[in-house]
BAFI-3210 file (N, C-alpha, C; in Angstrom, 3 decimals, decimal comma, padded with zeros to 6 digits):
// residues 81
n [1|2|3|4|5|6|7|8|9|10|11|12|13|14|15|16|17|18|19|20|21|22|23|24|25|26|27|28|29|30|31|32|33|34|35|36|37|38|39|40|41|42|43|44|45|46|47|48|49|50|51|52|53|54|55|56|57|58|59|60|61|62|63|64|65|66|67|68|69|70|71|72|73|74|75|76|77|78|79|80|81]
n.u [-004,909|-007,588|-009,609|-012,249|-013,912|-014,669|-012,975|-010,161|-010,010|-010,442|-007,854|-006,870|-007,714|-006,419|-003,782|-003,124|-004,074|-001,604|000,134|-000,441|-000,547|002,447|003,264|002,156|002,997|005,913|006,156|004,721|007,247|009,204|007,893|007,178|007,713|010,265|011,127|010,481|012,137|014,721|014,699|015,742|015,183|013,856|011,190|009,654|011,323|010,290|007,498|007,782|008,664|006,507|004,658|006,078|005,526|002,697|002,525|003,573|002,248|-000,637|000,178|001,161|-001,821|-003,095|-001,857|-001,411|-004,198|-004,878|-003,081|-004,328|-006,681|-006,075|-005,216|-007,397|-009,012|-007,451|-007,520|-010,084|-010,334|-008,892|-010,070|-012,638|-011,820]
n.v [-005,182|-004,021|-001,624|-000,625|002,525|002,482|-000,093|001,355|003,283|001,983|000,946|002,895|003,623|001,330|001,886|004,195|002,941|001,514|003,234|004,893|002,754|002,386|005,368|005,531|004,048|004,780|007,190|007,081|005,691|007,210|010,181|009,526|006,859|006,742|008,374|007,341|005,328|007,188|007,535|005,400|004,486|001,582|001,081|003,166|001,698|-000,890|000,141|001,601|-000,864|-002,564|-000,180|-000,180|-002,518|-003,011|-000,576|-001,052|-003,562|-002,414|-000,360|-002,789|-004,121|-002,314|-001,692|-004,244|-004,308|-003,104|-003,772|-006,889|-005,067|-004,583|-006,612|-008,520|-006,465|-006,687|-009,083|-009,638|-008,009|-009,009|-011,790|-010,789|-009,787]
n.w [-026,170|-025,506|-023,602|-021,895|-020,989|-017,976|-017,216|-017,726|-015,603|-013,537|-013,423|-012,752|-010,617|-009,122|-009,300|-007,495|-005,911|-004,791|-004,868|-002,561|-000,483|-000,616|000,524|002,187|004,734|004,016|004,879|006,914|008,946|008,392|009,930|012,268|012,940|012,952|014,588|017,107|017,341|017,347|020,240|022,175|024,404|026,049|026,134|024,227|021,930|021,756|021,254|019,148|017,330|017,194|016,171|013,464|012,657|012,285|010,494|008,247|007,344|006,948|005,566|003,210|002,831|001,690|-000,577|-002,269|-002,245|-004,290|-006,429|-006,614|-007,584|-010,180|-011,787|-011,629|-013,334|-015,743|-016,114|-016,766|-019,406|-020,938|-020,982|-022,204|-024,317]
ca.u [-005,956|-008,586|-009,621|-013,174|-013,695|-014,440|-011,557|-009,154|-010,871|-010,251|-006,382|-006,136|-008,020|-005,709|-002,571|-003,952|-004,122|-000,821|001,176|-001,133|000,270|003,839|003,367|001,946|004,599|007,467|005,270|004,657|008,698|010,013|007,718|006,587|008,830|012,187|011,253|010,732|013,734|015,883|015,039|016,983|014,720|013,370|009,602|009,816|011,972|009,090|006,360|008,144|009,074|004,798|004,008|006,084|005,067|001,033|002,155|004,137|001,250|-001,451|000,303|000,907|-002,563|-003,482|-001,072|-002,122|-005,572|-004,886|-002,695|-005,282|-007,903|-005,073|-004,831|-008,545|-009,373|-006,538|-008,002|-011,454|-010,333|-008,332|-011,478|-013,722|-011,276]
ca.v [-005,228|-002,636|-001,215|000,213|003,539|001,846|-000,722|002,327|003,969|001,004|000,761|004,393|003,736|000,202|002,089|004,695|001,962|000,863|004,303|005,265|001,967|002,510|006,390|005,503|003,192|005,488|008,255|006,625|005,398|008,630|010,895|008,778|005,642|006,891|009,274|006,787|004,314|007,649|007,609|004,347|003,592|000,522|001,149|003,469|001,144|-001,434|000,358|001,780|-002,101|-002,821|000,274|-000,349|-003,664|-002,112|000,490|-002,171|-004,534|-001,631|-000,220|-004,015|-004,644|-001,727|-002,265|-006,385|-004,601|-001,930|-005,078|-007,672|-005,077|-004,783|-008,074|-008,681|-005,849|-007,309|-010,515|-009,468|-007,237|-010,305|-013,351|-010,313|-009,973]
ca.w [-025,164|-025,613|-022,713|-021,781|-019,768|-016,951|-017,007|-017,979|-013,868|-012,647|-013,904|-012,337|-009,489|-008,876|-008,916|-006,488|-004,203|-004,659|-004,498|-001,496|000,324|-000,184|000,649|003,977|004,806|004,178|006,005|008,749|009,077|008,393|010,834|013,331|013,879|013,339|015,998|018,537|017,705|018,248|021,758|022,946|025,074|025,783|025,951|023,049|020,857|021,501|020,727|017,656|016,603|017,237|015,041|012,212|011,607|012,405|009,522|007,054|007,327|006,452|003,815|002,206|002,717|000,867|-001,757|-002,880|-002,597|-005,939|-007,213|-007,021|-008,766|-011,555|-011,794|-011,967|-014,774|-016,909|-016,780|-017,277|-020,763|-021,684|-021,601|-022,512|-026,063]
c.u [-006,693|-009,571|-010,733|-012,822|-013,361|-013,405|-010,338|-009,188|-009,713|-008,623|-005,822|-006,514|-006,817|-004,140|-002,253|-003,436|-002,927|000,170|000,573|-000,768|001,751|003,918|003,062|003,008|005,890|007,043|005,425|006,101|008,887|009,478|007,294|007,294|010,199|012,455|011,647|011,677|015,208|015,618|015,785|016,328|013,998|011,451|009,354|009,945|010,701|007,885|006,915|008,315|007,083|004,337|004,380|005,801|003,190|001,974|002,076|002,816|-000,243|-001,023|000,243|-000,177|-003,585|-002,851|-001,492|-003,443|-005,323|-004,178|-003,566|-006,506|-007,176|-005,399|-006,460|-009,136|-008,473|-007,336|-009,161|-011,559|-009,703|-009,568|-011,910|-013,364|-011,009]
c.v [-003,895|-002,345|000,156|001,916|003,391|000,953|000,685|003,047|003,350|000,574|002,299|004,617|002,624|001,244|003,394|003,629|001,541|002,015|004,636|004,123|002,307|004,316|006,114|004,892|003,741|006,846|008,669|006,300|006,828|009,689|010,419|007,680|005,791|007,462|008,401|005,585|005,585|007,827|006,781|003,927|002,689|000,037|001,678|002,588|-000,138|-001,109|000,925|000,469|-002,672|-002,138|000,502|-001,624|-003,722|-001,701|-000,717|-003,305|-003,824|-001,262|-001,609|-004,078|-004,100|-001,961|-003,233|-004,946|-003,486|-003,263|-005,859|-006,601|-004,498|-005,629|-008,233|-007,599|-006,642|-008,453|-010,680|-008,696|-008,164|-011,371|-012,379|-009,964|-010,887]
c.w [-025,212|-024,248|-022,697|-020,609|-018,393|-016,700|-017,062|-016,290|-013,569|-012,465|-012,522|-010,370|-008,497|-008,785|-008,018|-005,357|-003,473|-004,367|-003,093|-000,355|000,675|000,182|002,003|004,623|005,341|005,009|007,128|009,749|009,090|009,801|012,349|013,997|013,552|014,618|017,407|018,458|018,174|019,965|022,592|024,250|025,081|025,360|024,856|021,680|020,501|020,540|018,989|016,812|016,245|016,085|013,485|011,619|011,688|010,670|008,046|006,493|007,128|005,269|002,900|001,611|001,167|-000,565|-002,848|-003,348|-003,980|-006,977|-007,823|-007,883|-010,213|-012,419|-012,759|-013,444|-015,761|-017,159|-017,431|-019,073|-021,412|-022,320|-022,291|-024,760|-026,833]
res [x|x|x|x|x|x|x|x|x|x|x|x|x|x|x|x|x|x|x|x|x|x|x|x|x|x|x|x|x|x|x|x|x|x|x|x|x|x|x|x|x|x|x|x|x|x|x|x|x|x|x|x|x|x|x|x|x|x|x|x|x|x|x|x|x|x|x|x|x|x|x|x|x|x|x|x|x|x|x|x|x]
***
């Protein structure tokens, strides 16, 4: 598969997207919602259960989206060869 400049970006830019998802993710868990599950309390433990599936469900989104333009260059240097 030979692989223009621009497709080669686009490879670099796509996995960008995808380390930059799972970096937020573990980020956001580590400084932010571990904090508030150690408190034990109940309002806390809530809102910490709310914002890790907020974070989990941002990073994913981001994630798919460097995936899918993976996905899409590959396929496009594939028909295009």
């Amino acid at each position: 598969m030979e692989l223009s400049p621009e497709e080669y970006g686009a490879y670099w830019r796509a996995s960008i997207y995808v380390a930059a998802g799972s970096l937020f993710v573990f980020l956001s868990y580590r400084f932010v919602i571990a904090s508030l599950f150690g408190y034990g309390e109940a309002g806390a433990v809530i809102v910490g259960i709310f914002m890790l599936a907020a974070v989990t469900f941002a990073g994913t989104f981001v994630a798919m989206l460097g995936l899918a333009r993976a996905v899409r260059t590959a396929v496009d240097a594939e028909m295009r060869g």
